[in-house]
C-alpha positions as CSV (number, residue, x, y, z in Angstrom):
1,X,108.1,-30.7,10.8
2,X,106.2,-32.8,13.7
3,X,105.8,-36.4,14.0
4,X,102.1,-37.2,12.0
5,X,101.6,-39.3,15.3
6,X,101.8,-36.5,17.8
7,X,100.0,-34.2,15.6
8,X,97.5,-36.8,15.0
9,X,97.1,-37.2,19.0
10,X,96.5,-33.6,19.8
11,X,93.7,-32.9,17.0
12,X,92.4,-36.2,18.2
13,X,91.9,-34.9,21.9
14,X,91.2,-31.4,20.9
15,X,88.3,-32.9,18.6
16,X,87.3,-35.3,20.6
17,X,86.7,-33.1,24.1
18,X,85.5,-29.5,22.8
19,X,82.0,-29.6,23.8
20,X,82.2,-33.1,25.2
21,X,83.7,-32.5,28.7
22,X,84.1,-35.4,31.1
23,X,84.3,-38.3,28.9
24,X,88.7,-38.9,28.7
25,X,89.2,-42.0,30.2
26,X,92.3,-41.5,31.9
27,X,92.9,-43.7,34.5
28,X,93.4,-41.9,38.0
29,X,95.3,-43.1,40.9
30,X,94.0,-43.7,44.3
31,X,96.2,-42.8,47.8
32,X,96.9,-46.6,48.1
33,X,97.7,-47.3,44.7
34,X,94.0,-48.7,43.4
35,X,93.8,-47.6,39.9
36,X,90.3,-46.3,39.0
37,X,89.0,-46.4,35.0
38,X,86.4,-47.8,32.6
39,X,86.2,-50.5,31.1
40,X,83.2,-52.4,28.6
41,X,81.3,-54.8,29.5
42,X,84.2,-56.9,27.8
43,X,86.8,-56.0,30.2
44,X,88.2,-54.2,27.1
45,X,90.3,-50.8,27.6
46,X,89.0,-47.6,25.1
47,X,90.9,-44.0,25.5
48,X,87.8,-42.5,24.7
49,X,85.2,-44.3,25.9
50,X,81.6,-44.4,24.4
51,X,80.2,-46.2,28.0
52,X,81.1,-48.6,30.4
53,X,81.7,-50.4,33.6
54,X,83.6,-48.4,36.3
55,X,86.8,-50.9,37.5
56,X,89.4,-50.9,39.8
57,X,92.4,-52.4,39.5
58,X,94.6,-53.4,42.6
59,X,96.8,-55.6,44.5
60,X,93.9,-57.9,45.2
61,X,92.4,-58.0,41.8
62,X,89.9,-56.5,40.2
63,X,86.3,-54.4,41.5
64,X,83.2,-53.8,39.2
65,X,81.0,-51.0,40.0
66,X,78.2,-50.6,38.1
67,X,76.1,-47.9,37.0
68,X,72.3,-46.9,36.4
69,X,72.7,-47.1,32.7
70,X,76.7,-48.2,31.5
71,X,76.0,-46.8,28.0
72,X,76.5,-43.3,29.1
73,X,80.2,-42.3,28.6
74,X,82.0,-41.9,31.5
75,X,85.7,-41.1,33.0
76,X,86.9,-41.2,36.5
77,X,87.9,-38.0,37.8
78,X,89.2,-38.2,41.4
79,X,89.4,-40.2,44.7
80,X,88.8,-38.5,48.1
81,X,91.7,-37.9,50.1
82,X,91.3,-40.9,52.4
83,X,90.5,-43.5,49.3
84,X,87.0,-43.7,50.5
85,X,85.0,-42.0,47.8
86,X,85.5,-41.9,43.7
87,X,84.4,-39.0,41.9
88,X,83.6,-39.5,37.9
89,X,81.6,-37.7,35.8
90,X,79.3,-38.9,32.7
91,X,78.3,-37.0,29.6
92,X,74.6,-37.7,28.6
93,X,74.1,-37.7,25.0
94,X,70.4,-36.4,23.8
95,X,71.2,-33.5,21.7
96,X,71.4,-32.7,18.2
97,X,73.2,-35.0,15.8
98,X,73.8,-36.8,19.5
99,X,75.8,-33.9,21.4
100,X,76.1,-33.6,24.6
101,X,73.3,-32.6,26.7
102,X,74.3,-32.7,30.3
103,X,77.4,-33.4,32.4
104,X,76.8,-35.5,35.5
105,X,79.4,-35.4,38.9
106,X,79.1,-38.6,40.5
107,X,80.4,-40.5,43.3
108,X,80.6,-43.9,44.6
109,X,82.1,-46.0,47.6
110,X,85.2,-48.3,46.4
111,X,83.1,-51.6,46.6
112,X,81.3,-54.1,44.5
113,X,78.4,-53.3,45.9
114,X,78.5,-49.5,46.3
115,X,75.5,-47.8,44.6
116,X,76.9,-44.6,42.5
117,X,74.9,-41.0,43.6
118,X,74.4,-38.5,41.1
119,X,76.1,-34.9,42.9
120,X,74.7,-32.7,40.3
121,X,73.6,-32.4,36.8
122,X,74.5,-29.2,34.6
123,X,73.1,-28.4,30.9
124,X,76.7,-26.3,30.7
125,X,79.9,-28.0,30.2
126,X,81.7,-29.1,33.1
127,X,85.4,-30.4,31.9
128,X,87.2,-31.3,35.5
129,X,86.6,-31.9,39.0
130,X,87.9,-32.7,41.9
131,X,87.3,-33.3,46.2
132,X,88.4,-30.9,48.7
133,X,90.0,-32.3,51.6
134,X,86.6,-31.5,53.5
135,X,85.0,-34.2,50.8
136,X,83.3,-31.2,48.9
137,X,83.9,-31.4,45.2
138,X,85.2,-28.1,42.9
139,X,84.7,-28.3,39.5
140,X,84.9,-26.2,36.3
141,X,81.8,-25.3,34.2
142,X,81.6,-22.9,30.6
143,X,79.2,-21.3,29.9
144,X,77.6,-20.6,26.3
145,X,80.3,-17.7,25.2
146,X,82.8,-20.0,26.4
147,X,83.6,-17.9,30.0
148,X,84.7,-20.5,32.8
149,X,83.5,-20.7,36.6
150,X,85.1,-22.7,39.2
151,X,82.3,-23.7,41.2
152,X,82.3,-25.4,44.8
153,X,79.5,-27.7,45.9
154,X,78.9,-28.3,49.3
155,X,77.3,-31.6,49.9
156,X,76.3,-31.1,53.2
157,X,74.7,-28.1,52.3
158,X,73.7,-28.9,48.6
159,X,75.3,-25.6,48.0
160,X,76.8,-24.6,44.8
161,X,78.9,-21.0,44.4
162,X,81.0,-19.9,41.9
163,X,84.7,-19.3,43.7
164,X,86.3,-18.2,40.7
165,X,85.7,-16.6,37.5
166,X,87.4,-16.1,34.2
167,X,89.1,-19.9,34.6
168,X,90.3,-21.8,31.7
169,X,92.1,-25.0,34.2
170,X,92.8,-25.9,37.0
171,X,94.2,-28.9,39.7
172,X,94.5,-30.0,43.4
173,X,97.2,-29.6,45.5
174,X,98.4,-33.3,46.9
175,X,96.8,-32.2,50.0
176,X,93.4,-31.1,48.8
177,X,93.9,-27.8,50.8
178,X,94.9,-25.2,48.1
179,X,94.5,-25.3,44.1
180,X,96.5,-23.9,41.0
181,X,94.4,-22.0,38.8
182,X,94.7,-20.2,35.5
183,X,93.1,-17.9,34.7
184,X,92.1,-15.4,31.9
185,X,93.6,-11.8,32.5
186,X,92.3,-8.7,30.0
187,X,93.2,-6.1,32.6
188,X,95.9,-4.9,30.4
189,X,94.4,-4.8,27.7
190,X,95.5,-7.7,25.8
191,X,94.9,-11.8,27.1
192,X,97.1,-12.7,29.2
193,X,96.5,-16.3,31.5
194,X,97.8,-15.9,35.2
195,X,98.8,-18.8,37.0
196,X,98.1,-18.6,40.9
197,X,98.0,-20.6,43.8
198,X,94.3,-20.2,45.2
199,X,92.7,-21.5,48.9
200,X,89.1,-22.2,48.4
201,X,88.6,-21.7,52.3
202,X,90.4,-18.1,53.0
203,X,89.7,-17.1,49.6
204,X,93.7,-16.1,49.6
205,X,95.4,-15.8,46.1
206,X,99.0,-15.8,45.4
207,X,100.3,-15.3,41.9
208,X,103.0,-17.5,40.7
209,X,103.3,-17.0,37.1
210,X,101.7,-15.3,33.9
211,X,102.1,-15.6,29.9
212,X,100.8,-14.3,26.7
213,X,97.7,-16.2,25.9
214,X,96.8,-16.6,22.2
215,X,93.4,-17.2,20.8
216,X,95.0,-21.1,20.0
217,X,96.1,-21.5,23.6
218,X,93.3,-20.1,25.2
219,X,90.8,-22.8,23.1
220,X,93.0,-25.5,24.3
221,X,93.6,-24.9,27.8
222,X,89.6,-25.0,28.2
223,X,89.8,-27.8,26.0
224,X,93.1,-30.3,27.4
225,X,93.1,-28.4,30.7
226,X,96.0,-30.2,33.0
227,X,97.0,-32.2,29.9
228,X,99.0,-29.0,29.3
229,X,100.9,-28.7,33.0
230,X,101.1,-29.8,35.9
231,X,102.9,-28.3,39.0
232,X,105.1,-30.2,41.6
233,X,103.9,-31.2,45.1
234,X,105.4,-28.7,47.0
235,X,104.1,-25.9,44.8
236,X,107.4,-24.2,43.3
237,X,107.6,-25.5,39.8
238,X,105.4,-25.2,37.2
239,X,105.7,-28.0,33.6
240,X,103.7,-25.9,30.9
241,X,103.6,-27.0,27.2
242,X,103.2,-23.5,25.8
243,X,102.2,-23.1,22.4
244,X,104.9,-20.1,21.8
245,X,105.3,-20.4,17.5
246,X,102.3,-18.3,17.1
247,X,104.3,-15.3,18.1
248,X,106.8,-15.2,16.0
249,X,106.9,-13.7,12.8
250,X,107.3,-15.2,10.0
251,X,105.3,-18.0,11.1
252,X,106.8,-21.4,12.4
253,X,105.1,-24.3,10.9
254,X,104.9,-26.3,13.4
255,X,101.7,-27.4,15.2
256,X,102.8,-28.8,18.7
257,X,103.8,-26.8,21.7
258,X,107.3,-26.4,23.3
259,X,107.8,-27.6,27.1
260,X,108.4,-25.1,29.7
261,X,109.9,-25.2,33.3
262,X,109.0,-22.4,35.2
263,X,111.1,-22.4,39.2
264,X,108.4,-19.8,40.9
265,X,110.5,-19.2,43.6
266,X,113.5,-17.9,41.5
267,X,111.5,-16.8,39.2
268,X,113.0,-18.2,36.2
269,X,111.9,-20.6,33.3
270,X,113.5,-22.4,30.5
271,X,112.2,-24.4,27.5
272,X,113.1,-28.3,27.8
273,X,111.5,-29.7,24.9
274,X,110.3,-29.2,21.3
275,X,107.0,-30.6,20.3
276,X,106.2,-31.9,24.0
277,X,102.8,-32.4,25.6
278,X,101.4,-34.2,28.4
279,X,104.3,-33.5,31.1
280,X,103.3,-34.5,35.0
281,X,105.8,-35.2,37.8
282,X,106.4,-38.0,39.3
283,X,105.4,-38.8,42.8
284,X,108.6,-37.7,44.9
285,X,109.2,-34.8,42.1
286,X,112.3,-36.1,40.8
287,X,111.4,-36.7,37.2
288,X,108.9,-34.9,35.0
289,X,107.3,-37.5,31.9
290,X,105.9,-36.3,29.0
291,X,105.0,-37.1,25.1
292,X,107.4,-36.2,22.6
293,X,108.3,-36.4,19.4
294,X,112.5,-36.4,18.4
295,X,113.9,-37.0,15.2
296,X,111.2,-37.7,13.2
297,X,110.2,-40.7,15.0
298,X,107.2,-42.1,16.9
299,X,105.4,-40.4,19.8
300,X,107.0,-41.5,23.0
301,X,106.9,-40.9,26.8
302,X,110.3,-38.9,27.7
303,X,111.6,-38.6,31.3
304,X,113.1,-35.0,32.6
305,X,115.5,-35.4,35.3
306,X,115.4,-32.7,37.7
307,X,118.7,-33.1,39.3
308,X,120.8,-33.7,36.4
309,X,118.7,-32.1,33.5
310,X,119.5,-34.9,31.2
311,X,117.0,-36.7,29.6
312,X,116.1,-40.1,28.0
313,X,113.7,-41.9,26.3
314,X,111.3,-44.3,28.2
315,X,111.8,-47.9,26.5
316,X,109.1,-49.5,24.5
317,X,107.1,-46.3,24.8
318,X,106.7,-45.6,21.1
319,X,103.5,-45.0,20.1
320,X,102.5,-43.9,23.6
321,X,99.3,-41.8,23.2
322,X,98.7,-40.7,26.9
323,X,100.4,-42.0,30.5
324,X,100.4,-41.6,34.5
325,X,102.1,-42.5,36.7
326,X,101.3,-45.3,38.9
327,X,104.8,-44.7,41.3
328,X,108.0,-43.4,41.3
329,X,109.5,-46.3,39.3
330,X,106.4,-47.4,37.0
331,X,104.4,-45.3,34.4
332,X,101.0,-46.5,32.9
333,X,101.1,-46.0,29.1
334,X,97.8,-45.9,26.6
335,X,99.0,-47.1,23.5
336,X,96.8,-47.4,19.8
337,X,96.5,-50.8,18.3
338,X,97.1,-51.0,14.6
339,X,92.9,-51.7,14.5
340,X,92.6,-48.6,15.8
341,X,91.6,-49.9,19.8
342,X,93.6,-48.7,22.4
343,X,96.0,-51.0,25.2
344,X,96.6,-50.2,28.9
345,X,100.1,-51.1,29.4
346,X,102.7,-50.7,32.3
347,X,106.6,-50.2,32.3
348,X,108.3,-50.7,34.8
349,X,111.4,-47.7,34.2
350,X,114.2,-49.6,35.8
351,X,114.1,-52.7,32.9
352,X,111.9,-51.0,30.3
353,X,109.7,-54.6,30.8
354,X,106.2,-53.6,29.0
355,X,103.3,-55.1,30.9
356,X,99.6,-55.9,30.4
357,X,97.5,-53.4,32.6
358,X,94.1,-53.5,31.5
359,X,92.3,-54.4,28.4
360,X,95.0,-56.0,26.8
């Protein structure tokens, strides 16, 4: 049987983002190392934010941005290639029993003083986005049966067209120039998701890998999108927490999915983990993270080595609830409170040292 902790952190995020979209705060990274998230008014750090100030963290301190109205949940979504833009994204709420009733893309200049414009505004569900390394922005948008678009805009020509159909995630390249995509595939007659390697420019597709998609994967994939995979920089090796029990017969009770390497060059894939979600590579590729779950204990952020294959436990991770990696030697770790608030912490992977981050 799973940890209650895991468990509990998957139906939390599964809950908590179908039908709401945008509004994870998940810090994101920026090119020099500025750390872009939301925090209250407070200075005080929520993993799923109701509203509050955008904030960046760095080197020389910290930056407020604020918005037209702060009380409109929020999550920053990506930085320009160059560091000079920030893309987030806010979910209005105004509809019944106070759902949400339209997903915002905005942008802003890294500055105290930048004023945050509004990209677009759609009544449909947009759940990711991301620049191009022209400073367009993609992003992914489902409609009422559920059916996913991936959608460019082109600010100079306040142009929007639909790229991509069928899509249930997808991410940026480290260069901005291509994307991995997955997408929905019927054409055999049973759902299938293909993973592919897709350049928005040429329009040139390349597949890379496919599996069986259940009714359960396919819900969450919409739902977690890249909190499922991620693939390396350089394009060959595909992390995917694959939620395989649901083909076997008799059925398997357990309610997490299994961790998957695929190598898409030799074509070959092998499981690494039970009960593992979460997994994203580190900057230079050497080590894959992820949340686990091993011997009945507490949720924790594990570390893959891709030289060696061993792997280890990250110290004073437990209870880890979500992570990313800030560079090759430090992760940032979102841990509950017993009061049911949420801490940004750092560790710093050569001591294990746990350090305040933000709203701590």
């Amino acid at each position: 049987m799973m940890s209650m902790k895991l468990h509990a952190v998957l139906l939390l995020l599964v809950l908590f983002l179908s039908g709401c979209g945008l509004s994870l705060n998940q810090p994101v990274m920026g090119p020099d190392g500025t750390i872009a998230v939301f925090l209250d008014e407070t200075g005080t750090y929520d993993f799923l934010l109701e509203g509050g100030i955008l904030t960046l963290l760095s080197d020389d301190g910290t930056t407020q941005i604020d918005r037209a109205d702060p009380a409109i949940p929020a999550s920053a979504l990506d930085w320009s290639l160059d560091g000079a833009e920030l893309l987030f994204g806010e979910t209005e709420l105004g509809g019944e029993w106070g759902a949400p009733s339209a997903w915002n893309l905005c942008v802003t200049e890294p500055w105290a003083d930048s004023e945050p414009l509004t990209l677009l505004s759609s009544v449909e569900l947009i759940t990711n986005a991301a620049f191009t390394a022209e400073g367009n922005v993609t992003y992914l948008v489902f409609d009422e049966e559920g059916s996913g678009a991936l959608m460019l805009l082109d600010r100079a020509e306040d142009t929007q067209t639909c790229l991509l159909r069928n899509v249930l995630s997808y991410q940026p390249a480290v260069s901005k120039l291509s994307l991995t995509v997955i997408q929905l595939d019927e054409s055999e007659g049973f759902p299938k998701a293909r993973v592919s390697t897709y350049v928005p420019a040429t329009g040139e597709m390349e597949p890379i890998a496919s599996f069986l998609l259940t009714m359960q994967m396919e819900e969450i994939l919409a739902t977690l999108g890249c909190f499922l995979w991620d693939m390396d920089s350089s394009g060959t090796c595909l992390a995917l927490a694959l939620y395989d029990q649901l083909l076997i017969d008799p059925e398997v009770e357990v309610d997490a999915p299994s961790l998957y390497l695929v190598d898409t060059i030799e074509e070959t894939g092998r499981r690494i983990a039970l009960l593992a979600v979460m997994p994203a590579f580190s900057p230079d590729d050497s080590l894959l993270a992820y949340v686990s779950v091993e011997d009945e204990q507490d949720s924790a952020v594990y570390l893959y080595n891709r030289e060696t294959e061993e792997k280890k436990k990250v110290p004073n991770s437990d209870g880890a609830v979500a992570f990313f990696w800030i560079d090759e030697g430090t992760l940032g770790v979102t841990f509950e409170t017993d009061d049911e608030t949420y801490q940004l912490m750092k560790i710093l992977l050569d001591t294990g040292e746990l350090l305040p981050l933000a709203g701590s």
